[in-house]
C-alpha positions as CSV (number, residue, x, y, z in Angstrom):
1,X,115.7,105.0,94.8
2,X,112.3,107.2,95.6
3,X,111.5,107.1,92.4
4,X,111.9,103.7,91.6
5,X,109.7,102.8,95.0
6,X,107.5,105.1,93.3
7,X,107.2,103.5,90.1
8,X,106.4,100.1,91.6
9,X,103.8,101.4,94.0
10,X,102.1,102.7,90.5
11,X,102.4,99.0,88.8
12,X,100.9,97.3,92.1
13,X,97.8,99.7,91.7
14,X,97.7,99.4,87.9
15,X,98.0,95.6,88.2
16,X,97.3,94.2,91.7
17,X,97.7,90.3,90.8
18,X,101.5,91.2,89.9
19,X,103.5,88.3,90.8
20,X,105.4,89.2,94.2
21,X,109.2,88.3,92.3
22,X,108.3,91.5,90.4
23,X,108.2,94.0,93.3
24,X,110.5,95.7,95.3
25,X,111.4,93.1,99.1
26,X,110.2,96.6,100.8
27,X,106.6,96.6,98.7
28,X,106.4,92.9,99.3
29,X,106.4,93.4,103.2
30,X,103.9,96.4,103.3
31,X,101.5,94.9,100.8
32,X,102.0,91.1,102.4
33,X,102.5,91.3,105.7
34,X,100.7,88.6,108.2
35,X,98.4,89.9,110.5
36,X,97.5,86.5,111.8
37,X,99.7,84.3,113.5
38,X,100.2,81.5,111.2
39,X,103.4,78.9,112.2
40,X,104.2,75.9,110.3
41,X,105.8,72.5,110.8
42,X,108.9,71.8,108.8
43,X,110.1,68.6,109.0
44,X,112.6,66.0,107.4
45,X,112.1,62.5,107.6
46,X,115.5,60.5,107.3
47,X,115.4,58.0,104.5
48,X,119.0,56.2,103.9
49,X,119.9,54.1,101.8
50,X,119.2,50.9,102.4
51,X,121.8,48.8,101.0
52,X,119.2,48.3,98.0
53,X,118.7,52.0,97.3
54,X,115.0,51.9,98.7
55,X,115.7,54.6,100.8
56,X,113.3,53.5,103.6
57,X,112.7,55.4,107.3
58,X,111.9,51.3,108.2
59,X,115.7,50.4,108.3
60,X,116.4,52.7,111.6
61,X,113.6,51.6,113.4
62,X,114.3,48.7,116.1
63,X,113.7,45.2,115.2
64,X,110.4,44.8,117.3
65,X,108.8,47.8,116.5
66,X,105.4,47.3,115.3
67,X,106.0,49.3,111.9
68,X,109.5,47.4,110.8
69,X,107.3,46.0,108.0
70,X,106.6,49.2,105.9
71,X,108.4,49.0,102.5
72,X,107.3,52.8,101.8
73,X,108.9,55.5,102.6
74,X,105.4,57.2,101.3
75,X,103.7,55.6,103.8
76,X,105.7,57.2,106.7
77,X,104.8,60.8,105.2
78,X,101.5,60.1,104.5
79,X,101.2,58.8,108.1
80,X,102.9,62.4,109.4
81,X,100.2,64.6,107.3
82,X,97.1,62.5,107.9
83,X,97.9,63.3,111.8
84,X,98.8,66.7,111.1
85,X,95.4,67.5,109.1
86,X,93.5,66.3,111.9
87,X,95.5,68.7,114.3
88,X,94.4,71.5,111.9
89,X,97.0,72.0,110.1
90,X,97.3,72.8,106.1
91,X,99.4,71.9,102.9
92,X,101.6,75.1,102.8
93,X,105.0,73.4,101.1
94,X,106.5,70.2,100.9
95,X,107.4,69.0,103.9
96,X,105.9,71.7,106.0
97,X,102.1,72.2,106.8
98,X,100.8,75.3,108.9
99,X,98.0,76.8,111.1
100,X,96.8,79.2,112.7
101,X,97.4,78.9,116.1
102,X,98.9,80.5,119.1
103,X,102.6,79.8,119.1
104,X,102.7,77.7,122.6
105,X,99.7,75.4,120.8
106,X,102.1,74.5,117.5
107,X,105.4,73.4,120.2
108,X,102.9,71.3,121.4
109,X,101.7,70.1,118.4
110,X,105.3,69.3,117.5
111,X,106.1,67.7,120.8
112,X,102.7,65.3,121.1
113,X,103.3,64.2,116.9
114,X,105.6,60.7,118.1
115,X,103.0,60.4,120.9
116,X,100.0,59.2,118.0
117,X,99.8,55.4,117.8
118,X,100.5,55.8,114.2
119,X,103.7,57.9,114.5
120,X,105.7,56.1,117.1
121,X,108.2,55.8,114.8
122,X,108.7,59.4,114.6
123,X,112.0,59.7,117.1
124,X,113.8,56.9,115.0
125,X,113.1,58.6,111.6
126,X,112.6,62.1,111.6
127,X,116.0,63.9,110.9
128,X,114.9,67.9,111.7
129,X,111.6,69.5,112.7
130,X,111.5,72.7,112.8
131,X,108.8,75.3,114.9
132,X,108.3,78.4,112.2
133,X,106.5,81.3,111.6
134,X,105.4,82.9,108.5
135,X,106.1,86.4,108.0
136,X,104.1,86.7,104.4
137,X,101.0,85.4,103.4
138,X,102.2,84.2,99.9
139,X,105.1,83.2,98.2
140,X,107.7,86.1,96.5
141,X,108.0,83.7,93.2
142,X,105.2,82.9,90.8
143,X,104.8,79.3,91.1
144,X,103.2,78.2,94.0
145,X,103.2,74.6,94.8
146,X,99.9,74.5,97.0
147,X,98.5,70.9,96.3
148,X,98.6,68.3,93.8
149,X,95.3,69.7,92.0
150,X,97.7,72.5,90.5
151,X,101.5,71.8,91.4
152,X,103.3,73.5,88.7
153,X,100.5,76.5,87.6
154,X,100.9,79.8,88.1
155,X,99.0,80.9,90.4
156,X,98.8,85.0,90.8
């Protein structure tokens, strides 16, 4: 097993822009680790079916609520990440954005979100949202899906 360890050690030097897949989990978490404390949002926004397959977060929202109207469940998320940008947060996957931040300022964060005049439809529609914090700074596989400028590229 030394040897082996060995042998990748030798192809990160060699080749430092090796995607992380290729190396060992243990030479992953030595060369990767965070030394910032970076926590993300992941979140889940409930869209059921409809009855005409639109699959809209609109149908579980009260009668008189002021965004009943919306015939896109794309406006919901957009709604969610505009808010988050302003909050400082970043793309990081889909469905889940991340700062840097102290861990008490991201529970906040997730706790205020439904209190934004744009998201009070967040306790109605959002399924999950989950407080987490990344461990590594990248991704172990080679695709990274960062943005829509280069979804699908490999980025190394």
């Amino acid at each position: 097993m030394e040897g082996v360890v060995q042998e990748i050690q030798a192809l990160v030097v060699q080749q430092p822009q090796q995607p992380a897949y290729l190396l060992g989990l243990e030479q992953i978490i030595r060369q990767d680790p965070t030394t910032r404390n970076i926590y993300g949002l992941v979140y889940d926004i409930h869209t059921p079916d409809d009855g005409n397959r639109n699959y809209n977060p609109a149908v579980l929202l009260p009668v008189d609520h002021p965004d009943k109207h919306i015939q896109s469940r794309d406006t919901f998320y957009k709604r969610l990440r505009s808010v988050l940008y302003a909050r400082g947060f970043n793309d990081s996957e889909y469905s889940m954005m991340t700062k840097e931040c102290t861990e008490a300022e991201v529970i906040q964060d997730a706790y205020a979100l439904h209190t934004n005049d744009t998201l009070t439809w967040m306790p109605y529609c959002i399924r999950k949202m989950h407080v987490v914090k990344l461990v590594l700074d990248r991704s172990i596989y080679p695709l990274e899906y960062v943005n829509n400028n280069n979804v699908g590229e490999n980025v190394q």
